[in-house]
N, C-alpha and C positions, 0 to 999 in steps of 0.2 A: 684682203689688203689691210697692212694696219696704216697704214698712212696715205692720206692722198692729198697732193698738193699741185696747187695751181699757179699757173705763173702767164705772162702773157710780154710779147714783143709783137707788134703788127701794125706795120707802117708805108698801108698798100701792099708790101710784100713780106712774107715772112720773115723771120729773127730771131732765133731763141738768144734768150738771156740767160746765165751758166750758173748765177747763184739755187736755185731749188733745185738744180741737178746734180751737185756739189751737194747740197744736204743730204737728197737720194742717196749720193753714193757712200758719203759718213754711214748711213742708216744703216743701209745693206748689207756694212763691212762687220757690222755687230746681229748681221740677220735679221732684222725689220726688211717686210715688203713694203715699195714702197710704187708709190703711181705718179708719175708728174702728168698731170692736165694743160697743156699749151694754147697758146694764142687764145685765151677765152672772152677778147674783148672783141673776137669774132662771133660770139653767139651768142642770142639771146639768154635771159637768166633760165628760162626754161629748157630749154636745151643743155645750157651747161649742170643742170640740177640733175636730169636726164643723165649726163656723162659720170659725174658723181654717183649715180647710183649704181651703173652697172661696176662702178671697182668696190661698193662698199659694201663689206661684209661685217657677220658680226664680232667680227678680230680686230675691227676699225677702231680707233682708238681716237684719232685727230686728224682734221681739215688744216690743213693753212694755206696760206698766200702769200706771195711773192710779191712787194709792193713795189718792187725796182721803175720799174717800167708800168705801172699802174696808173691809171688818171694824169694819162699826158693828154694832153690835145682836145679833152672832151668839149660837145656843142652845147647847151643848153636848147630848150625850145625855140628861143629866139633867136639864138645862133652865136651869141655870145660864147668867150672862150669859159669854163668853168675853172675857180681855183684848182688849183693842184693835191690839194688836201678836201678833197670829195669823190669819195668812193665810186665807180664808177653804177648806172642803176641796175648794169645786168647781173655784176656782182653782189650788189647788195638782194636784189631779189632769192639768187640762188642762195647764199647764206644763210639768209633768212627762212629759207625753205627746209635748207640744211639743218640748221638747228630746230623748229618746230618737227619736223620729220624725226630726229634722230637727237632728242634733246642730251643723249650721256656721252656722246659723241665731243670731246673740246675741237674747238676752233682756237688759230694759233698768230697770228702776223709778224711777219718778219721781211728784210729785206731794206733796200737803204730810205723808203719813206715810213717807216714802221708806225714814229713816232711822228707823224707829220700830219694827220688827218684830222678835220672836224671829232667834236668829243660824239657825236651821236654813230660814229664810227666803228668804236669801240666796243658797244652793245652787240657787237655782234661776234665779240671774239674773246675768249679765257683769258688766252695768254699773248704777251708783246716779246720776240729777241730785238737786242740791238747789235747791229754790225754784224760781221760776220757771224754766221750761228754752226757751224763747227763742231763748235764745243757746247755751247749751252741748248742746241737742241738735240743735240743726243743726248746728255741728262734731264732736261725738260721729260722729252718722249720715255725714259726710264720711271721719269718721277708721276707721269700721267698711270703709267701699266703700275706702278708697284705701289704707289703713295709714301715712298723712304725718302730719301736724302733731299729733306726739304729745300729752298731754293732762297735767293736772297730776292726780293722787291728792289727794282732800280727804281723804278716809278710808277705811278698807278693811275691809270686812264678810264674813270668812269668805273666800268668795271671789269677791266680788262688789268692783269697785274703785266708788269716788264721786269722778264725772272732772270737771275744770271745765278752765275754758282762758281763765284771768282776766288775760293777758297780751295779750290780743285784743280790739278796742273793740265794744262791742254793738252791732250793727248795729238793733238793738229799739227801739222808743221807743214808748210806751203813747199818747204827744200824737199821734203820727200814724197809729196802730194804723188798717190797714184791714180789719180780721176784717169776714168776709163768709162764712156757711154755706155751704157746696158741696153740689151735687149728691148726693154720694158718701155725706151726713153723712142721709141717709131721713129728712130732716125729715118731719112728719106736719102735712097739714092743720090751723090754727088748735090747735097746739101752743102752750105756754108755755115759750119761753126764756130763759137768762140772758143777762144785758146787762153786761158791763162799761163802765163810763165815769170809774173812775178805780183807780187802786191804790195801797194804804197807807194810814196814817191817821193824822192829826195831834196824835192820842194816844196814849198808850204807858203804859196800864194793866199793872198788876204781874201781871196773873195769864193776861196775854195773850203767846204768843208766835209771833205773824204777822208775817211780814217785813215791812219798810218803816214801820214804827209809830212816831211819834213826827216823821213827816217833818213839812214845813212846809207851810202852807196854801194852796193852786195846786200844789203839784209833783205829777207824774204823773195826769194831770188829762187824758182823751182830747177832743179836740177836737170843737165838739158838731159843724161837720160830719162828721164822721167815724160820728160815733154816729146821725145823723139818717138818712144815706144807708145803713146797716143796719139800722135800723128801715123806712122804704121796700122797700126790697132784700124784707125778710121781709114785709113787708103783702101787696105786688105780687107774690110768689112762693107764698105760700104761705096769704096770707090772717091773717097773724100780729098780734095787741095786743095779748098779754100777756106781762108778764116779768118776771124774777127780778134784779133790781140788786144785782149783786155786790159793789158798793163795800162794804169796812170801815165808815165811816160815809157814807152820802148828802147827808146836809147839814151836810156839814163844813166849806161855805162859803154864806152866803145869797145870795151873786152867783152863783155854779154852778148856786143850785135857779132862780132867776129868769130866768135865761138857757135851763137846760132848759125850763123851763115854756113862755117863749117860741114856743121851738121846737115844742116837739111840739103846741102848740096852733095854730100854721100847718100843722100837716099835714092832708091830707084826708081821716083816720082817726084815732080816739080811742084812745089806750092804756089797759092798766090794768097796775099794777104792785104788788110790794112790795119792800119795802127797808129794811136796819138804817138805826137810825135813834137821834142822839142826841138824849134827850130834852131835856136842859139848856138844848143849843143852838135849841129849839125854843121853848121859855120865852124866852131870850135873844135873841131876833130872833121874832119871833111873826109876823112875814109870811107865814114858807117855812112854815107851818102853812095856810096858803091857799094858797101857791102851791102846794103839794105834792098838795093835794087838787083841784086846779085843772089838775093837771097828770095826774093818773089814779091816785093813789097808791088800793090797796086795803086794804092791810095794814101795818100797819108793827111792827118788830122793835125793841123795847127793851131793854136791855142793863142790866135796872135794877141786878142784881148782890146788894146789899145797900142797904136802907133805915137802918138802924143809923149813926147818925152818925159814929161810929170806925171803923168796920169800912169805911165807903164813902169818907171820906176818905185811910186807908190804900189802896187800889186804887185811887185817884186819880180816883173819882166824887163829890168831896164835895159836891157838889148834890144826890144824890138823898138824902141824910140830913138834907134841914133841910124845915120846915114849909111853906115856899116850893113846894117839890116836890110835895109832896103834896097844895097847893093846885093846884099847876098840870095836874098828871096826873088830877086831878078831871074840873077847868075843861076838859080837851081830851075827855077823855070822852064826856061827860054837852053840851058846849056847843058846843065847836069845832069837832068831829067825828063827834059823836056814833056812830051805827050806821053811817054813812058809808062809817069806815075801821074796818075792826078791829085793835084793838089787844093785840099781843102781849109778855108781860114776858119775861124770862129771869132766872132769880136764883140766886143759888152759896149753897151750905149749905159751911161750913168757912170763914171769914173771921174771921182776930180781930179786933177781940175778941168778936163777935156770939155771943148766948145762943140756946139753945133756943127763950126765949119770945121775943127778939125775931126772931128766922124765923117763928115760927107768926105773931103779930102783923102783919109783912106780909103774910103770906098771909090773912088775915084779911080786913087791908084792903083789899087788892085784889078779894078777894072782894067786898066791902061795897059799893063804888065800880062791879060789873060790869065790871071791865073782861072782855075776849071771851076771853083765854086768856093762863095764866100757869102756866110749870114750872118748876120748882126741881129743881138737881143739885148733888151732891156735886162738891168742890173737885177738880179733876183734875189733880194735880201727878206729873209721868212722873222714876222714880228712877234713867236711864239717860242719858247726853250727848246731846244732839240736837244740830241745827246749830242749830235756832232756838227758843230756851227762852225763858222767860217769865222776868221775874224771881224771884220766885217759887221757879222752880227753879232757877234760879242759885246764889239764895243765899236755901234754903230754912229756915236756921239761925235765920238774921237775923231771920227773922219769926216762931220759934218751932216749926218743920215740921219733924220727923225722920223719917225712914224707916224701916219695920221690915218683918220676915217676909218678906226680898226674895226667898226659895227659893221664898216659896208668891205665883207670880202673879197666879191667879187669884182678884182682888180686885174682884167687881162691878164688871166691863172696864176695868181701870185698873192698870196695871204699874206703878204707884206708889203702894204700900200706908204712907199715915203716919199722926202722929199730932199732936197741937198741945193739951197741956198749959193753954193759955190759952183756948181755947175750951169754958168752962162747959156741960156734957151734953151737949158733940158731940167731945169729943178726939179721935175715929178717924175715916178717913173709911167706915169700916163706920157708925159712928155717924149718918153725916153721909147717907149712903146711905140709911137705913134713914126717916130721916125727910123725905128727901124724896119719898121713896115714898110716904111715910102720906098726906102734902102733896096729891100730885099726884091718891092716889085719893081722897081727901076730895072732891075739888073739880073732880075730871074731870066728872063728868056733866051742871053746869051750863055749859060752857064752849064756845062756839062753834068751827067751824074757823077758824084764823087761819093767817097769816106764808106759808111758803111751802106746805103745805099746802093753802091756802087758792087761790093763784094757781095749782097743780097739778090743781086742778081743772078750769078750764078746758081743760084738756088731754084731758080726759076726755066733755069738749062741755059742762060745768055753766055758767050763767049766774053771775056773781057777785056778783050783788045777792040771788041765790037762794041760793047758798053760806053766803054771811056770814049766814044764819039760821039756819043746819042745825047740830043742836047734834051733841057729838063722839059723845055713846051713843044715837048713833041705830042702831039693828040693823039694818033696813031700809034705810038710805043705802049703810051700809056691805056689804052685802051686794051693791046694786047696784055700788056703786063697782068690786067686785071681778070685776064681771063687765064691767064696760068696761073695766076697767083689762086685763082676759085679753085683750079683743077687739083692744083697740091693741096690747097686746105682738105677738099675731099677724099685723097689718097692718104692722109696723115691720120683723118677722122676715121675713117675705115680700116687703119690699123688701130687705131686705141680700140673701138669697137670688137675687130675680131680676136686681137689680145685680150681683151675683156670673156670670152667666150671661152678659152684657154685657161683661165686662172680660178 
């Protein structure tokens, strides 16, 4: 195998994440083998050191990782949450094993925390991509086998270099993208996958820092045959209809969701899906609120942020601050959608000028209204350079955000400890933390599975009309969950295993 790379989603129940499978598939298309390694924050470092061995041969060229989904949620000994910029230990074990075992071997990091990690992180890896890697690790991986076409240094991390080669036209283009699952990639029978079918987003929220934000409306926008003949591709192969749509926002265009709908309602299989989703725009063209549900939508992802009329106009949601909104997220509720689709908020504690009592307030309301599930988190502004920062953190002054205690990182998993003088009983984000936790266990118990949770079930064999009723503190669900959830990591394990024996 000349490449093997590991990537990891697993949150109780499995999840694949599409970025190092999308590499895979770049790789492949230029004839590199290549191996993705999944869920590895399910195994010990020994074990996953284990799995590594059996794809590496002496054709092997380079390790990398997928830091997407990396060092979410870790415990420390005490139980403390870890920042989010510390690699997790089974990882670092295997690594480390990797490299002393097979020192000509490069190690590679990519993925959206690339650049995000403690410096003693980087010790363990050659080389850094940033953002999408497409393009620069397919000439990376050329430039590893041949040592030509040297590379430009964006930034240099201990001693790990961050190479691009932006002198070079990308041969990538997301309109024609033919991503197609491989063989190699142990899909599992009537699995839930993700789907991209566009990248970027036509908004460029302050507290957001995702590449491509703020593009225009049609750009980077996958062709739906492209997307159609992957959706088939996965039915006829594997039995597949449900999925996780990756787009920043889904209907960010009403001609996009009417055209998908189309589509997928000529096929000779029904999908179900969930998907971010802006609610504004939903109000605002009130069709794709039928076509959407017409089209298999399960779940959908709100991004309400802040209800506070100031606070959600500063982040550049000033619709979800006026009484219009709160008419309309009723009306879809309770009318449009009812139990149909569940519907999921997301909301940020630390926005100015938002008070204490107007956080509780919307959490209130949302409670009042049923909606099926809604959490609130503390503001997460990172106090170190990235490639791609939020405004926010740009220019964190501007908005009242200063930085403090930067020696002491470990800040309820956020390497960016501040504070904001303007925000009435939340100034810290310790503060801000503190109360969204009261928040989240107030109101967990009444709160159904939703968002992608929700479509991850299927993966596990759950029906989703049966799902969307199953409320979150059920002891008995979750018990069983955990025991399918064992059974498929073993059925998954046992195909990379016996594809390993094949290769």
């Amino acid at each position: 195998m000349n490449v093997i790379i590991l990537n990891d989603v697993w949150q109780s129940i499995p999840m694949r994440s599409l970025g190092a499978y999308k590499i895979a598939h770049t790789l492949r298309n230029i004839g590199v083998t290549v191996q993705v390694i999944d869920f590895i924050s399910t195994l010990s470092g020994t074990e996953l050191f284990e799995l590594i061995k059996l794809f590496k041969t002496d054709s092997t060229l380079w390790i990398g990782l997928s830091t997407t989904f990396i060092a979410s949620d870790i415990k420390s000994a005490s139980g403390a949450t870890l920042p989010s910029n510390v690699l997790p230990k089974n990882l670092t074990e295997a690594l480390t094993l990797s490299k002393q075992t097979w020192p000509t071997i490069k190690t590679v990091i990519g993925g959206a925390k690339s650049d995000n990690f403690n410096d003693d992180t980087y010790n363990l890896f050659d080389y850094g991509i940033l953002g999408y890697g497409e393009h620069d690790l397919l000439h990376l991986h050329n430039y590893i086998a041949t040592s030509t076409n040297s590379p430009q240094i964006v930034k240099n991390k201990i001693n790990c270099n961050f190479v691009s080669w932006p002198n070079i036209p990308s041969t990538y283009d997301i309109k024609t993208d033919n991503f197609l699952w491989h063989d190699n990639d142990c899909i599992q029978l009537n699995e839930t996958l993700p789907l991209e079918t566009a990248r970027g987003c036509i908004f460029k929220c302050k507290f957001c820092g995702f590449q491509e934000i703020g593009k225009k409306k049609g750009d980077s926008v996958r062709s739906i045959q492209c997307v159609i003949k992957e959706l088939t591709h996965n039915y006829n192969k594997w039995g597949i209809t449900r999925y996780y749509m990756l787009d920043d926002t889904f209907n960010d265009d009403p001609n996009k969701i009417e055209e998908f709908t189309n589509a997928v309602k000529s096929l000779p299989f029904n999908i179900e899906f969930t998907a971010y989703i802006r609610c504004d725009l939903l109000a605002r063209f009130p069709e794709t609120a039928i076509y959407l549900k017409e089209a298999g939508i399960k779940s959908a992802f709100f991004g309400i942020e802040s209800m506070h009329p100031d606070a959600s106009r500063l982040i550049g949601k000033a619709w979800n601050g006026t009484a219009a909104a709160k008419n309309f997220i009723k009306q879809l509720r309770e009318n449009i959608w009812g139990d149909d689709v569940s519907i999921f908020t997301s909301n940020i504690v630390g926005l100015t000028p938002e008070t204490k009592d107007s956080v509780l307030e919307t959490a209130e309301w949302l409670h009042h209204i049923n909606i099926h599930q809604f959490k609130f988190r503390q503001l997460s502004l990172r106090s170190k350079p990235v490639a791609f920062a939020s405004e926010f953190e740009k220019n964190h002054t501007k908005y009242g955000y200063t930085f403090i205690n930067l020696h002491n990182k470990i800040t309820n998993g956020y390497d960016g400890e501040w504070q904001n003088l303007n925000i009435p009983g939340l100034e810290t984000v310790n503060d801000c933390h503190i109360l969204a936790e009261q928040i989240n266990t107030k109101y967990n118990k009444r709160h159904l599975i939703s968002s992608w949770g929700l479509l991850a079930h299927g993966t596990l064999g759950y029906d989703m009309n049966h799902t969307l009723n199953t409320k979150m503190d059920n002891p008995s669900h979750w018990i069983e969950v955990r025991s399918r959830a064992t059974q498929w990591k073993r059925s998954y394990y046992d195909s990379l295993t016996k594809l390993s024996t094949k290769l």
